[in-house]
N, C-alpha and C positions, 0 to 999 in steps of 0.2 A: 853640655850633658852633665847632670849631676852626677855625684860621688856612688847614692847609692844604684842610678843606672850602669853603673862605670863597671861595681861589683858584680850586681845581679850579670851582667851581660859575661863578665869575665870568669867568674864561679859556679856559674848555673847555666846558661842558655850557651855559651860557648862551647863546653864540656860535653854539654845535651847534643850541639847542631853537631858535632862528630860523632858524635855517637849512633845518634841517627841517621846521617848520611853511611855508618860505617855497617848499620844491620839490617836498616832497608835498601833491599833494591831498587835500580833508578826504573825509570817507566819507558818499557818500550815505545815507537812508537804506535804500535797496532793498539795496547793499552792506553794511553793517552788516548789515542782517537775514540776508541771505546769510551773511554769516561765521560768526554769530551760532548762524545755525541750522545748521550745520556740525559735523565733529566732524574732530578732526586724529588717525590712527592711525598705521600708520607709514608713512606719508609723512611725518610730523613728522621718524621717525627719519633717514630718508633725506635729508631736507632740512637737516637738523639738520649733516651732516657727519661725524658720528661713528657708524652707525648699533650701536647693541645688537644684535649677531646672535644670543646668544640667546635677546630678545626674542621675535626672531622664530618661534625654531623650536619655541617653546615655545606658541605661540598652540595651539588644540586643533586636533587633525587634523580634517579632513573626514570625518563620519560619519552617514549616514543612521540615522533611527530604526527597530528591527524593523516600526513600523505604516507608515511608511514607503519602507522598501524592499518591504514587503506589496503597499503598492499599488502600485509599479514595477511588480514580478513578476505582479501579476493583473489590473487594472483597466488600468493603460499598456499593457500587451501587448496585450489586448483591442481596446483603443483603434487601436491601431496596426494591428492586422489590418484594421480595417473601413475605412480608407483607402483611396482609391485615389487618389493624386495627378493620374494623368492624366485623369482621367474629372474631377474637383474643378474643374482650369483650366481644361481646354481643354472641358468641355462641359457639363457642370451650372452654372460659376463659382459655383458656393456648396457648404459643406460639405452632404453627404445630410442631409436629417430624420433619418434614425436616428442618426445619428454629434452633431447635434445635441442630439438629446434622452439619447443618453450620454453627453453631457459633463454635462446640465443631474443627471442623474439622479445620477450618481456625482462631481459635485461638482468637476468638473476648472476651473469660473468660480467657484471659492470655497475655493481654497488657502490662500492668507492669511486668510482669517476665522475666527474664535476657535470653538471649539467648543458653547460655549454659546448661540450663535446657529446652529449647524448646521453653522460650516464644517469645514473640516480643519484649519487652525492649522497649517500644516506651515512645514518652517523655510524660508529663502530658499536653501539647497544643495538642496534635496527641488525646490524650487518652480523654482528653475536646472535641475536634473537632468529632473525632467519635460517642460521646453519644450526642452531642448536634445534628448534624443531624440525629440520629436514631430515635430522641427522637422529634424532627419534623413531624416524619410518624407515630410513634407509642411511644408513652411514656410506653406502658407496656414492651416492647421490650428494650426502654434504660433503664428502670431500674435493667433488668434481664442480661443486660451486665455491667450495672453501677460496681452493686455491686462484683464482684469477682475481680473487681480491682480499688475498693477503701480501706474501712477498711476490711480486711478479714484476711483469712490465708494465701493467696500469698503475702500480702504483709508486714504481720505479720514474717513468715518466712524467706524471703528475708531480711530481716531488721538485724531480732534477731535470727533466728533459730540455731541450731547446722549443722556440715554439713553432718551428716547425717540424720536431719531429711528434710534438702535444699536436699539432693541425692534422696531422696524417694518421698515424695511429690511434689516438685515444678513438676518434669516430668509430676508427671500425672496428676498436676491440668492447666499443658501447654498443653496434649493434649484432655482434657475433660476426661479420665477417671475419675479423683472424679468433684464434683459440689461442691461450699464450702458454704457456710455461714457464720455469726459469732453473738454469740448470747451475747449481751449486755442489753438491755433494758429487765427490767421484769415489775411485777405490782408497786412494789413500788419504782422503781429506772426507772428515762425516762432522763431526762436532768441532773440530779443528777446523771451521772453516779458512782462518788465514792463510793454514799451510796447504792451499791449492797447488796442485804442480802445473796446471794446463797452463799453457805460453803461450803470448801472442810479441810478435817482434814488430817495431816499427819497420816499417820497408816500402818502396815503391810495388807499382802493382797493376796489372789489367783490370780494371774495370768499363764495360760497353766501350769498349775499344778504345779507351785512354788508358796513359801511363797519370796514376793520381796516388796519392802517398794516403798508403793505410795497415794495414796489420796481417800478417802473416798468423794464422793461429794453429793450433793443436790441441784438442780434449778428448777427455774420457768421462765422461761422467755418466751415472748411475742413480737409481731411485728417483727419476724425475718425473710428477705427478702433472699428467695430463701429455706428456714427451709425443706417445705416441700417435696421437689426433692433432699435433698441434700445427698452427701454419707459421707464427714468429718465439720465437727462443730469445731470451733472455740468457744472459752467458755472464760467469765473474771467470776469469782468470788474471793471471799473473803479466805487466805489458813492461817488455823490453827495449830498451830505445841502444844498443851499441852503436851507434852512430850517429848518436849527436843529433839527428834528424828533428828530433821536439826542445831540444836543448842540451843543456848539459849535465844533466842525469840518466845514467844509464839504466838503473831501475827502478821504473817509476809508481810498479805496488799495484794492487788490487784495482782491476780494472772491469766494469760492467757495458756491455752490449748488446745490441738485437740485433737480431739474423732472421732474416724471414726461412722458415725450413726447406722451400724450394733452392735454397740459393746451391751454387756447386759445390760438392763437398761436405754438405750436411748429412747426417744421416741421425733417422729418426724412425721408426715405425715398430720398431718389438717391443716385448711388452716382459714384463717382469708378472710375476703371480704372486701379489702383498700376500697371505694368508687368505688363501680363494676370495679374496675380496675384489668386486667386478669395477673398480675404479681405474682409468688408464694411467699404468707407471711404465716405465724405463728407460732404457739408456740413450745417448744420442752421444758422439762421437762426430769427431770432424779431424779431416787429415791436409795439412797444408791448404786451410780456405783463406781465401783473402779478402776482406772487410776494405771498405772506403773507412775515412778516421772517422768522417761524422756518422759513421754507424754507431760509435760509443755512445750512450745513454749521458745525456748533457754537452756532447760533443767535446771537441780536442780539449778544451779548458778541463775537462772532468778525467781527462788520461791519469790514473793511479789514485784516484780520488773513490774508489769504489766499496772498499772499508767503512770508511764513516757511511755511504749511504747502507751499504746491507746491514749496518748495525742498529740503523735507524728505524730501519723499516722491519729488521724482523723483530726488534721491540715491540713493536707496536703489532704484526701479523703474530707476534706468536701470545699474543695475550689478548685477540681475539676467534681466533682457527680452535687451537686443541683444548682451549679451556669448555669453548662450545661445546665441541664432542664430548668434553667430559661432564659438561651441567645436563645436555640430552640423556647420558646412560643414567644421571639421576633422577630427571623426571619420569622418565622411561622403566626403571626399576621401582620407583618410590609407587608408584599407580598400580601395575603389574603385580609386583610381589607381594605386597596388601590384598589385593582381591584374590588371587590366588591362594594366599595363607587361610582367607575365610572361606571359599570355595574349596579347597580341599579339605576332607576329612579323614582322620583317622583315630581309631578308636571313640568313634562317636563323637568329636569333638573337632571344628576345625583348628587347622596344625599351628595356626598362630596364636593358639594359647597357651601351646608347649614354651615353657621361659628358654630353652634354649634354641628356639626357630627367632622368638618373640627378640632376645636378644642380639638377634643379625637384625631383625628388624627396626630395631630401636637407631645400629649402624646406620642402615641404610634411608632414613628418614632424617638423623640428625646430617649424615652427613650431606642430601641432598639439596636440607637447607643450607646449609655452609658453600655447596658449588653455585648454587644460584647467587647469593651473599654474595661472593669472590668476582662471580662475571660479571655481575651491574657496578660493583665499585672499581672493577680492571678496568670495564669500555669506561667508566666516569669518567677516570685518570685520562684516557684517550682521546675522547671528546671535549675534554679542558685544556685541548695542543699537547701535555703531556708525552715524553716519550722515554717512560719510566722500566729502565731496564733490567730493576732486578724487580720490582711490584709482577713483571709481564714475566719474568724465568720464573718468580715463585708459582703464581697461578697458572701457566703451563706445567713445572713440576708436578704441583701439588694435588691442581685437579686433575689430570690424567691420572695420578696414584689413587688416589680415593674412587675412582670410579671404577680402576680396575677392582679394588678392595670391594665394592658395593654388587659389581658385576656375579663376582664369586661369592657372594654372600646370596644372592638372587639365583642362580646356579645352586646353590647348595638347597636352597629353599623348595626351588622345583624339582628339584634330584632330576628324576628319570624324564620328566615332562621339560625340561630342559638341554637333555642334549641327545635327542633325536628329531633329528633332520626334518625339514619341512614346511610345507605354507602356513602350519600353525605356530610351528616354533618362532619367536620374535624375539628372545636371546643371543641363538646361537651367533648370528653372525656380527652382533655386537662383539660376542665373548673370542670370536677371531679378530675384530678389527681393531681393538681398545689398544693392540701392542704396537699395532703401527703408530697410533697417538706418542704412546712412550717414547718410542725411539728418533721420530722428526723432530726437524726442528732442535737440535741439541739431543743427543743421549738424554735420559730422564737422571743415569747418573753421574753422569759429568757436572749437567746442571747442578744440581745438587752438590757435589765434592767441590767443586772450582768455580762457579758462577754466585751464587746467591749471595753466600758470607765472601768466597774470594776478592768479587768486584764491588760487594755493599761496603763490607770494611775503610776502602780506601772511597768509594765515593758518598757513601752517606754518614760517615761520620763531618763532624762539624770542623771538623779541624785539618783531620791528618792529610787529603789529599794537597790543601794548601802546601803543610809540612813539606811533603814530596816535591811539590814546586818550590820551594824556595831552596830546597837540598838542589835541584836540581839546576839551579839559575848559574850561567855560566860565568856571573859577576859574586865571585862568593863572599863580598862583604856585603854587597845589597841581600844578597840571600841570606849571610848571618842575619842583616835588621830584621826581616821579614818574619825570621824565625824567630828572633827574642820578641816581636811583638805578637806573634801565636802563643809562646811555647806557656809565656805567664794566663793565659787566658786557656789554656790546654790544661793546665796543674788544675787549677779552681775547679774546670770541668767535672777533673776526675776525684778529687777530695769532695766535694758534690754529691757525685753519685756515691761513692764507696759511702759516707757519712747517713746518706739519705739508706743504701742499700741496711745499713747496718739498723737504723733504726725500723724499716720496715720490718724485717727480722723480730725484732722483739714487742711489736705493735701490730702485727698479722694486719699492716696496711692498711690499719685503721684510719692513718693520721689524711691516706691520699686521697685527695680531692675526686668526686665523681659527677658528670656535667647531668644525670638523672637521678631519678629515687628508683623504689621499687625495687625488686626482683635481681635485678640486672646491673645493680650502683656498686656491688660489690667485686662484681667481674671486672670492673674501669679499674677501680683499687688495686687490684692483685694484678692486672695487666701491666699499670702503670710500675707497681713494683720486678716484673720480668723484663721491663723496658731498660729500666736501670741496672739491673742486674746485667743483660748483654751490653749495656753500654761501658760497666765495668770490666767484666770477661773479655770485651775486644780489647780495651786497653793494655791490661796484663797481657793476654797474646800478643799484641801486635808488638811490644815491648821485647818480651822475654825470647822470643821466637825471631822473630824481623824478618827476614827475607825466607827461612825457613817455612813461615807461616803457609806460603803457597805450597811447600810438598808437603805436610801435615793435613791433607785431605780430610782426617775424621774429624780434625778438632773444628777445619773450617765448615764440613756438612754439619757438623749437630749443632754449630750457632748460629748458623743458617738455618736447622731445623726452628730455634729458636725466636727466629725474624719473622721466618715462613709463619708459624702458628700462632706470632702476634697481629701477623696481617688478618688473616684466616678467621682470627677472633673479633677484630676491630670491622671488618665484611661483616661478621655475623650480627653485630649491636647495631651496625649503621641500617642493616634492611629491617631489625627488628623495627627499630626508632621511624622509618622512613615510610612502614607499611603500617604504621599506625599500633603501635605497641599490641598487636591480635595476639588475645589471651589466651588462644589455642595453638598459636605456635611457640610459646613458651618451653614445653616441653623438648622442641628442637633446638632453642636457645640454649637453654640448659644442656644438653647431653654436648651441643659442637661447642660450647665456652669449657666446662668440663675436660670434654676431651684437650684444647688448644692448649688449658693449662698443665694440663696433666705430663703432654709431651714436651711442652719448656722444660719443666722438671724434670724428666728421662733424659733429657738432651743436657743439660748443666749435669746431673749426674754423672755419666758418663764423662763429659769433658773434666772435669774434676778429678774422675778417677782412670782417665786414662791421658792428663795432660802431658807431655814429653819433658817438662821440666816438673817433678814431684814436688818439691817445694811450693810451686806455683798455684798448682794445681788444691794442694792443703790450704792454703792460703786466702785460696778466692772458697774455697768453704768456710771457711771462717770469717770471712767477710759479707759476704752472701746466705748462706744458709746456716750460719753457727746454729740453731736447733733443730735442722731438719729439712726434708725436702719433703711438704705434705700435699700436696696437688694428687687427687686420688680420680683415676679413671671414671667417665661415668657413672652415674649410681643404678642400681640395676631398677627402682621404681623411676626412673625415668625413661630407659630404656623398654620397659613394659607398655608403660604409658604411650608412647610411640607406637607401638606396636596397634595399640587399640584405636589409636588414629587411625592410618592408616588401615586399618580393616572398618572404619566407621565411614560411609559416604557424606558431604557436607562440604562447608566453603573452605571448611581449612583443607580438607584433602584435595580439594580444585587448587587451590593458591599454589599450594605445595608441587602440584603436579601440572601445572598451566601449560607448560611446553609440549608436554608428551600427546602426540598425534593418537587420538581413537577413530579411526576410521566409521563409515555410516554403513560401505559395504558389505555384506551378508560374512564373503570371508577372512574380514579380513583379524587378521588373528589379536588383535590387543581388545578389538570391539567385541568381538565373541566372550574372552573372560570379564570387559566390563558387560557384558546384559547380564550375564552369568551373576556377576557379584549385586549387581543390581537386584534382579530378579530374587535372589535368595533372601537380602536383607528386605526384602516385601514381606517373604513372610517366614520374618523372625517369630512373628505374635503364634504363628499356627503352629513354629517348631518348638515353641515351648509348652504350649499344650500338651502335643506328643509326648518330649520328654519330664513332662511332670506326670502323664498316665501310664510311661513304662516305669519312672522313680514310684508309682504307687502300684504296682502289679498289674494294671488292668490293661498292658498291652504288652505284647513279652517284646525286651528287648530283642532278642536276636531274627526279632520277622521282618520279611524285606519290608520296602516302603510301600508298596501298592499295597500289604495286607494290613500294617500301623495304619493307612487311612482308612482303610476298608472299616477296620474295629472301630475306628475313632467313629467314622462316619455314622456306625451304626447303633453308636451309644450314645450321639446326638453330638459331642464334643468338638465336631467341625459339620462343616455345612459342605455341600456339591459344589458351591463355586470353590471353597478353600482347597477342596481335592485336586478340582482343576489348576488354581496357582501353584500347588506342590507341585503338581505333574511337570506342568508347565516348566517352574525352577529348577525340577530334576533334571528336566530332559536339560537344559541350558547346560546346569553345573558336570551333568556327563560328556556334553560337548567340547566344553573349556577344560575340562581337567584330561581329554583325548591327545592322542598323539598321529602321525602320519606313519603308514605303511604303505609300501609301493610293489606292486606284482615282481618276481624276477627279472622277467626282462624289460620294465620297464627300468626299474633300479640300475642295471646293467646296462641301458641308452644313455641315462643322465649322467652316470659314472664314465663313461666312453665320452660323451660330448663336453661333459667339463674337461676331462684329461686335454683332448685336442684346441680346446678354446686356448687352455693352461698354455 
């Protein structure tokens, strides 16, 4: 060893590896298995500071299979007709038997399962793309297909199972013979999955009249979707062995099983009321039931092994289930609240030329291209084996908040035609079910506070989770080595970024590399420059704070805001790039890269000026923004310009809104306001006539419209058929801009029969 390794090792990295061991905490083991069973994509890149953009644009475009877009176009369409949302909540609250037994029939609860046990095997974009338009007609309906091929026991056993218990089950849960469930969340464990209290104790046991060694269990569990219909249960609790019976660990950790629901002791059938939402939830409880061992999912080898798999798979379910929901309320809102803004009028003019309507609209367009962006590159990740676990918590967080943001944005636009009740209203029962999105699947603020930046930190930085292993090696001169040949390759990293930070700063990001031209080369630029910037900010965090860093909740949400809206932005350039650089969705490009930078900036502000070490906190401003934080929210000529999209019919308004279900039915309420907007944009040519003959006197404004045609008619200005398409338009745009009223006692039946359903 030379002299100068002799030093650096004695002066620098020795000093460091105490240090470091002495203000980071070691990793539990539910952490570890976490990290472990993780996979870092590009959030790495992103996190890393330097990102590869053409990494990224090279990942493969988003592409349905021909058997799969098959069954879009003939079995989902189907599907979608035989809907009726309002009949679903407010008066059956459960999907019809027939709509049931075509899901079971055509396989809609057996997406993810492999074909050789019956299912479709269809990708995670196929499996996002079907619940996201199902979930545009009816959200009670996608969550009732959601759930059997997200986290459950199809895809529990497909994973880990034995192959006999893949020969048994998978068949019948491909052809609807069982309904699954899976019951994780109880009263005192909701986001804290780990700390489940429900026990199961290894013990001997009666099973069909033998004594066979299996599990004594005990739960309480709650919110479990689909509980009450279901025939096998998926079950995590806690599995005890005091007697040595499986070895010589007494507690051997998070443990997963199926229970068929007939079995003794189960109990299932009531039902929980999500926010009137007609989807089957609740609880199911078991008191002293006894399980054979190989009832455990992967069988006796997989006893306490149950961790790693639920972390796996709700990576992966939870960054294809609620993002859906949340890309459907934006196709859903983007199509709707557009025709609508032009369909209504007031003060002579439809409301979407009001710059303050026009500006939620501008929201509600930029950001729906940004949830579609986020879901085709989420399922990418998924579909490249991927099991990317903060990529999958950001785009759960993020799109469910945006949607709920776009929802009330879309509500505010409708006012009064929005929240009263009925078969025309196609809001409302979004505007109740969008919170249940929020809260599954992880609190939306927990995620946020303790998931994003808490877990990205340690596993997508390039360095430090090694760091933590070698701190943590229980041969601590091998772990010194380990760490003196990081800790020099750690320094560089960060002298690196701070240097690079610093001259970005005074070059407005001139100098960084962008993998296009055009429009869009300068968003790579400044992105790249946010990149580094968090890859500095974690450093000084992770440094100054150390083990602290995890109860410092703001500091860890807003550089996670920061990850989040670099992902969010990098979604948005890859679909432009992907979809063929379309010069009319530019305008959305613009407003969600805008926006993505705009809140990096909000989010570094903040942590700067609220970092728990002050020093610190000045510091990374001076190294980072010494002139300034100028990322300026949207511009409002883009936000306009949105606006006029979406009230213009055309391809980009279709692209935009692909997902959202317009039914062909007479009632069905989204197709009513499109013939409506349809119809009036026919005859734009006739309504400008009108109002160029009342801006010249020769029709008074204030005459209703059957006498402005009348005058017009008779001073040659329009013709009898234009009379009739006015008429025609009128009658539509009075139809669409209607609302639902119900006799007393009818009102007073459906009020009664929901109560009792409840």
């Amino acid at each position: 060893m030379s002299t100068l390794t002799n030093l650096r090792q004695r002066y620098l990295s020795e000093p460091a590896f105490k240090m470091f061991k002495k203000v980071l905490p070691p990793l539990s083991d539910t952490e570890r298995e976490a990290m472990e069973a993780g996979s870092v994509w590009w959030d790495g890149e992103l996190f890393g500071g330097s990102p590869e953009w053409n990494t990224l644009l090279n990942y493969p475009k988003p592409q349905l299979t021909d058997e799969e877009q098959t069954f879009i176009d003939t079995k989902l369409e189907t599907l979608l007709a035989m809907l009726d949302d309002y009949k679903i909540v407010q008066e059956d609250r459960d999907l019809p038997p027939e709509v049931w037994e075509y899901l079971r029939k055509e396989k809609f609860l057996s997406l993810i399962i492999g074909k050789e046990y019956g299912g479709m095997d269809f990708s995670a974009l196929a499996n996002s793309t079907i619940v996201t338009r199902i979930a545009t007609r009816s959200l009670s309906a996608a969550v009732c297909v959601m759930v059997p091929n997200s986290l459950g026991p199809g895809e529990l056993l497909s994973h880990y199972g034995t192959q006999e218990q893949k020969d048994y089950w998978l068949p019948r849960l491909s052809n609807g013979d069982d309904i699954p469930c899976f019951a994780l969340t109880g009263p005192e464990a909701g986001s804290d999955a780990g700390g489940i209290p429900d026990q199961g104790v290894v013990c001997y046991g009666d099973y069909q009249g033998e004594q066979v060694l299996g599990i004594q269990l005990n739960w309480d569990k709650r919110y479990i979707t689909l509980a009450p219909v279901s025939t096998v249960l998926g079950l995590a609790f806690k599995l005890q062995d005091p007697e040595g019976l499986l070895g010589d660990k007494a507690d051997l950790g998070i443990t997963c099983a199926l229970i068929p629901t007939d079995h003794p002791g189960v109990e299932v059938g009531m039902r929980h009321d999500p926010l009137n939402m007609a989807f089957m939830n609740g609880p199911t409880r078991g008191n002293d039931v006894f399980i054979p061992m190989d009832w455990i999912i992967g069988g006796q080898d997989f006893a306490g092994r149950g961790w790693r798999m639920l972390v796996e798979c709700l990576s992966a379910g939870r960054g294809i289930s609620l993002p859906a929901l949340g890309a459907a309320v934006g196709h859903m809102t983007a199509r709707t609240t557009g025709a609508y803004a032009y369909v209504r009028k007031q003060f002579g003019m439809s409301i979407g030329n009001f710059e303050g309507v026009a500006q939620a609209m501008g929201r509600i367009g930029g950001f729906t291209y940004m949830l579609e962006a986020s879901r085709t590159l989420t399922t990418t990740s998924l579909d490249q084996g991927e099991k990317p676990g903060i990529v999958t918590a950001i785009a759960k967080y993020h799109m469910t908040e945006m949607a709920r943001t776009i929802l009330n944005d879309s509500m505010d636009i409708h006012a009064g035609r929005a929240i009263q009740m009925g078969p025309k209203n196609y809001l409302g029962h979004h505007y109740f079910g969008m919170p249940v999105a929020i809260t599954v699947e992880g609190a939306n603020i927990l995620t946020r506070n303790l998931m994003i930046f808490g877990q990205g930190a340690t596993r997508c930085h390039p360095f430090v989770l090694s760091e933590m292993e070698a701190a943590a090696n229980p041969d601590a001169e091998q772990g010194a080595k380990e760490f003196d040949a990081l800790l020099g390759k750690h320094i560089s990293f960060a002298i690196g970024n701070v240097s690079k930070s610093l001259l970005n700063a005074f070059t407005g990001s001139r100098f960084n590399k962008a993998p296009v031209s055009g429009e869009t080369a300068e968003y790579y630029r400044h992105l790249s420059r946010m990149s580094r910037a968090l890859a500095v900010a974690a450093d000084f965090s992770m440094l100054s704070l150390g083990g602290e860093l995890k109860r410092r909740e703001l500091v860890s949400a807003r550089l996670g805001d920061v990850l989040s809206h670099l992902y969010l932005a990098s979604a948005t350039l890859k679909r432009f790039e992907d979809e063929g650089r379309q010069q009319t969705d530019l305008p959305m490009v613009h407003y969600a890269l805008q926006h993505c930078l705009h809140k990096c900036g909000v989010a570094f502000d903040e942590v700067m000026n609220n970092f728990p070490r002050k020093g610190v906190g000045r510091l990374l401003r001076t190294l980072l923004f010494p002139l300034g934080i100028r990322y300026q929210a949207p511009k409002d000529e883009v936000t306009i310009e949105i606006a006029q999209l979406l009230m213009t019919p055309g391809a980009h308004r279709d692209r935009l809104t692909k997902l959202c279900y317009v039914g062909e039915k007479d009632g069905d309420p989204i197709a009513i306001m499109e013939r409506a907007f349809i119809a009036l944009q026919d005859v734009k040519d006739i309504d400008r006539k009108l109002i160029k003959a009342i801006k010249a006197g020769d029709i008074p404004r204030k005459a209703t419209l059957s006498e402005k045609l009348e005058l017009a008619l008779a001073s040659g200005l329009i013709t009898e058929h234009d009379v009739e398409k006015m008429n025609h338009a009128d009658a539509l745009r009075r139809r669409a801009i209607s609302v639902d009223d119900f006799a007393s006692e009818e009102f007073t039946r459906l009020t009664l029969e929901s109560g009792k359903a409840a």
